[in-house]
C-alpha positions as MATLAB code, in Angstrom:
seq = 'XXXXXXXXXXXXXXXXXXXXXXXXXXXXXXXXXXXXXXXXXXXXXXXXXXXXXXXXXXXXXXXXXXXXXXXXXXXXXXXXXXXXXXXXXXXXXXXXXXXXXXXXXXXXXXXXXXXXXXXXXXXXXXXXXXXXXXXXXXXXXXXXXXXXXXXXXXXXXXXXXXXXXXXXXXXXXXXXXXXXXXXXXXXXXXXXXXXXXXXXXXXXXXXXXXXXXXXXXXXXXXXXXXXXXXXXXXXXXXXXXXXXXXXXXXXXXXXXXXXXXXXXXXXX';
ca = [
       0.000    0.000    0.000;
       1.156    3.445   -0.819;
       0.231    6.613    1.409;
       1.263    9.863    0.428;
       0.336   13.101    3.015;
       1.341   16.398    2.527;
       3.886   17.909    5.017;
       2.775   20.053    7.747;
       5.835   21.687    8.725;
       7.557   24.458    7.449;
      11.007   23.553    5.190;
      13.816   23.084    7.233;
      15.691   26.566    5.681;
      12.464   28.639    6.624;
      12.114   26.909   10.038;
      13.671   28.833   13.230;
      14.928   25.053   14.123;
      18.807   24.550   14.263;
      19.935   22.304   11.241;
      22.989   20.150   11.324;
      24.506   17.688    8.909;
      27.352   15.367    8.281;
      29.614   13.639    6.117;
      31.907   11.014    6.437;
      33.758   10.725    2.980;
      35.380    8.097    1.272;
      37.537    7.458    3.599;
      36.274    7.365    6.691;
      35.829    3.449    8.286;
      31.785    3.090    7.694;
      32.701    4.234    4.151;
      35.470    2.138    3.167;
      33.335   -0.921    4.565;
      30.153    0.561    2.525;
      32.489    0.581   -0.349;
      33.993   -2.777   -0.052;
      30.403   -4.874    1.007;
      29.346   -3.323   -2.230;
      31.952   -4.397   -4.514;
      31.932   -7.471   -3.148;
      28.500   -8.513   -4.133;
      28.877   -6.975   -7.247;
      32.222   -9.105   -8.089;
      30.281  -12.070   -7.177;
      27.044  -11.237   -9.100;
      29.264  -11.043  -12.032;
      31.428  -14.283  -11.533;
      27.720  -15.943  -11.057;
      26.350  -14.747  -14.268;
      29.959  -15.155  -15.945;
      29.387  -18.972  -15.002;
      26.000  -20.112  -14.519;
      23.880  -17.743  -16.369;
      21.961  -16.489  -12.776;
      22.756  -14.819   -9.457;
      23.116  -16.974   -6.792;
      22.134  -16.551   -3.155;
      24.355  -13.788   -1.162;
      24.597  -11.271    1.953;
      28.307   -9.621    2.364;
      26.880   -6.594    3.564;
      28.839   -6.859    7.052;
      32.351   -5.659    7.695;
      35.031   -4.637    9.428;
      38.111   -2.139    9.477;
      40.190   -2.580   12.473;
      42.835    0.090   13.403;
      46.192   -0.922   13.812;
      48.878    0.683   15.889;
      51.235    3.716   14.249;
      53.890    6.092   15.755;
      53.461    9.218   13.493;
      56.492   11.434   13.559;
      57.227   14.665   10.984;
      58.059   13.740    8.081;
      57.572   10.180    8.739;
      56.706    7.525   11.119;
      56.374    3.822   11.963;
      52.989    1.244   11.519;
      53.707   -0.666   14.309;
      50.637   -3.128   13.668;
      48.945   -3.324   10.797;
      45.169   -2.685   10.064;
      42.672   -5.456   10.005;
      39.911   -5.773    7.187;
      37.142   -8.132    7.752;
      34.389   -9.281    5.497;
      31.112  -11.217    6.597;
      28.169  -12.490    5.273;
      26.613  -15.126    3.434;
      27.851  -16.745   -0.241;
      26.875  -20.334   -1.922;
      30.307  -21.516   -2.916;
      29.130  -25.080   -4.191;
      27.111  -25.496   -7.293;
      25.237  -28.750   -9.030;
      25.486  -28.464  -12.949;
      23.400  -30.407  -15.319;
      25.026  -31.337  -18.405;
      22.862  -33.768  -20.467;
      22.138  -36.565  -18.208;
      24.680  -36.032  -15.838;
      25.710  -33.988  -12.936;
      28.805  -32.249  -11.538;
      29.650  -30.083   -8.382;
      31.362  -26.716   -9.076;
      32.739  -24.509   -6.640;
      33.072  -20.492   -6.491;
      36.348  -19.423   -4.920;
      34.423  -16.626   -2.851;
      37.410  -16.125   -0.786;
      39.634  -15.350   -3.417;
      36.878  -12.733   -4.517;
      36.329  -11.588   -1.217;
      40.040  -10.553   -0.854;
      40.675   -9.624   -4.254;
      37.916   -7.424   -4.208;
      39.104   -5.751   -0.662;
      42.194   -4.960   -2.147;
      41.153   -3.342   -5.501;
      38.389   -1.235   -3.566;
      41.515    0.453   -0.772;
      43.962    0.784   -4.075;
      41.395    3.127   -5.032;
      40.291    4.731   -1.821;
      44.089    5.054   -0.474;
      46.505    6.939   -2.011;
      49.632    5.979    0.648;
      48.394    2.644    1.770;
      51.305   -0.491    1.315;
      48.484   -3.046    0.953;
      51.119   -5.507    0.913;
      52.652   -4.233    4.726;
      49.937   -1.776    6.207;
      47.115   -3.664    6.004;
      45.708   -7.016    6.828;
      43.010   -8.911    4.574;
      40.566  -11.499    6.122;
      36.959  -13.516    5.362;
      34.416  -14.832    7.175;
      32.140  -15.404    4.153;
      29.709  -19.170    5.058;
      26.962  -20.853    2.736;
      23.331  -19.211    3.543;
      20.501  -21.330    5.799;
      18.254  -23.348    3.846;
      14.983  -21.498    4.384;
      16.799  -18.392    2.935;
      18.496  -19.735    0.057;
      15.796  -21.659   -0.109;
      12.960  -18.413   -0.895;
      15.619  -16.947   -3.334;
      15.868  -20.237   -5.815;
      12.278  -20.518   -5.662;
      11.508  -17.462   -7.198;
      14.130  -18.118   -9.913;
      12.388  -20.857  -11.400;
       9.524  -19.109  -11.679;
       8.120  -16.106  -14.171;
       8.143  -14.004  -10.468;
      10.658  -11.499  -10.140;
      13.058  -12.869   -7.509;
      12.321  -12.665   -3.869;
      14.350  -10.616   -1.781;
      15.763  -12.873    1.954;
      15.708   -9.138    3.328;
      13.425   -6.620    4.436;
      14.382   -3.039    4.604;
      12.914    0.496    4.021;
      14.174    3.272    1.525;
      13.708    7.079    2.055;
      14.396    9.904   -0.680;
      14.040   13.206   -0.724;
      14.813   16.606   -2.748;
      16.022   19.352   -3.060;
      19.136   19.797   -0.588;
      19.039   22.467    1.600;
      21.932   24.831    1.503;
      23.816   22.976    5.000;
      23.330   19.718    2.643;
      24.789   21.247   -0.490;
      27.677   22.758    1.409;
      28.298   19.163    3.283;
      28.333   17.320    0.479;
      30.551   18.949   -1.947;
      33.186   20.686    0.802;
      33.883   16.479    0.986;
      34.104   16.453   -2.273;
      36.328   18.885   -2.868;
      38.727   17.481    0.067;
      39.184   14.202   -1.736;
      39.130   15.225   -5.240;
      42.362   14.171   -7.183;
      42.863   17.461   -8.104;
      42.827   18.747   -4.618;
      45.213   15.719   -3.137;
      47.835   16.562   -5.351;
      47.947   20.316   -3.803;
      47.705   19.362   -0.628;
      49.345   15.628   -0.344;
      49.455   15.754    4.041;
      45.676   15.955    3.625;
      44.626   11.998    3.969;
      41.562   10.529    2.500;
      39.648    9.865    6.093;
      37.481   13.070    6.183;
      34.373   14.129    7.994;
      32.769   16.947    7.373;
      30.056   18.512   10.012;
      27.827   21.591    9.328;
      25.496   23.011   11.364;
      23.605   26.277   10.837;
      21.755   28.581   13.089;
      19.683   31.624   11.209;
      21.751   32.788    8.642;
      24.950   31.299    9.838;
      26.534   28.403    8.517;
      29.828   26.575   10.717;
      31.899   24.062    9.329;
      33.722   21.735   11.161;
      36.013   19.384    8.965;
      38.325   16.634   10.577;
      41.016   15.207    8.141;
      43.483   12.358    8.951;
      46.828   14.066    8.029;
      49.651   12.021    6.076;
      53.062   12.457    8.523;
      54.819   11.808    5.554;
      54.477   14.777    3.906;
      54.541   17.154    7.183;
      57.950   18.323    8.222;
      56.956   20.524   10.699;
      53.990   22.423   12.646;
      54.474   25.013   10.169;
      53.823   22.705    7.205;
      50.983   21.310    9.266;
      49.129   24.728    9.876;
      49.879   25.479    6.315;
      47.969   22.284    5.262;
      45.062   22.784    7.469;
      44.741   26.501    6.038;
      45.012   25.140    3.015;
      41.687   22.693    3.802;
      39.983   25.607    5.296;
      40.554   28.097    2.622;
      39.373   25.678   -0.151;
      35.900   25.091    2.038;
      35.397   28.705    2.077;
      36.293   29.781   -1.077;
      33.608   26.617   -2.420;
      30.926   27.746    0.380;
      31.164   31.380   -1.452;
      30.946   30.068   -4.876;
      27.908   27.728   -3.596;
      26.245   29.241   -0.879;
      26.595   33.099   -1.236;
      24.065   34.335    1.386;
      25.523   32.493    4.532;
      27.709   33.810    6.957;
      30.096   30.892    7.090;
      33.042   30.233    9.711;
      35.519   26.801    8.872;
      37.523   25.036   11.446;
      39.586   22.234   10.416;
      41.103   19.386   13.121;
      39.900   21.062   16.191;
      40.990   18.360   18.252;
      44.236   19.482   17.958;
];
């Protein structure tokens, strides 16, 4: 059943009501493990098609980036223990084939997708990760129950489009508000190439938080910084201006009207 009301509150921009908003970008943990549950589902959707001419039965939508140990120094540092990536879920690995009157059991290498796939996805994410010394790759990828893999083979061999072993609910809305807009593409804009190569001690684990109040808008952006690149505190506090002038100049170019303050890495 579909329901549709109209809204009986004002628009958040003409509402007295504080708005806030966040971003964690490519880089951040929930991201990277977003990015690499995807890809993995997608590699093996295409190795079942590639194969058997159907998508089988799958769930790696669980994972895991575990923080290792470093001892940052300027203009360099130690990993002292390596991160830990995890994948989890559900895959069938064994498959019966008919071939004229007789049968034969095939098997999908999911682990060897699983990893391969982890490593392609961070390649792309991280521009100064040694996948081969900073990082740790790992599985936990089992055959589904019956009564789920069960309900998704049923619908195949049937006219029905196939049944989903999942429940969940999907929300959408548009336009973005100006706090959304701003959000959004200040990330962006932090982990563009283009940006990266100007300012290389800016690392790829961003979060961006906005939150606006009337007319004013305040950014708060928190970026990882690469030791490797940062000499000194001076080269540091150049490379945070350098993240808080590109926010600004984009939040003028974007958002006009605002009164907007940046701070970058307030922790520190």
């Amino acid at each position: 059943m579909l329901k549709i009301t109209r809204a009986d509150f004002l628009p958040i921009e003409k509402s007295k009501f504080p708005e806030i908003c966040e971003r964690k970008g490519i880089g951040h943990p929930d991201s990277v493990c977003d990015a690499v549950a995807d890809a993995c589902s997608r590699a093996l959707c295409v190795y079942y098609l590639e194969h058997f001419d159907r998508v089988y039965h799958h769930n790696v939508d669980k994972a895991a980036l575990v923080g290792g140990v470093a001892k940052p120094e300027f203009g360099g540092g130690m990993i002292i223990q390596p991160q830990y990536f995890l994948i989890v879920g559900r895959a069938i690995h064994q498959i019966l084939t008919e071939c004229g009157t007789e049968h034969k059991l095939e098997y999908v290498p999911v682990a060897t997708i699983c990893i391969e796939t982890q490593r392609q996805v961070l390649a792309k994410i991280f521009r100064n990760l040694n996948l081969d010394r900073d990082i740790q790759f790992d599985y936990a990828v089992r055959p589904g129950s019956i009564d789920l893999t069960g309900v998704f083979d049923e619908s195949h061999h049937s006219e029905e489009i196939p049944l989903s072993n999942d429940t969940s609910f999907g929300v959408g809305y548009a336009p973005y508000s100006d706090v959304e807009k701003i959000t959004l593409e200040a990330e962006y804009l932090i982990n563009s190439p283009s940006f990266k190569d100007k300012c290389k001690g800016s690392g790829e684990d961003v979060k961006v938080m906005v939150e606006r109040i009337d007319n004013k808008v305040g950014i708060t952006v928190a970026v990882a910084m690469v030791s490797k690149y940062i000499n000194d505190i001076d080269e540091y506090i150049n490379y945070t201006n350098q993240i808080k002038d590109a926010v600004l100049d984009l939040a003028a170019k974007i958002i006009p009207e605002r009164e907007v303050t940046c701070q970058v890495n307030v922790a520190d």
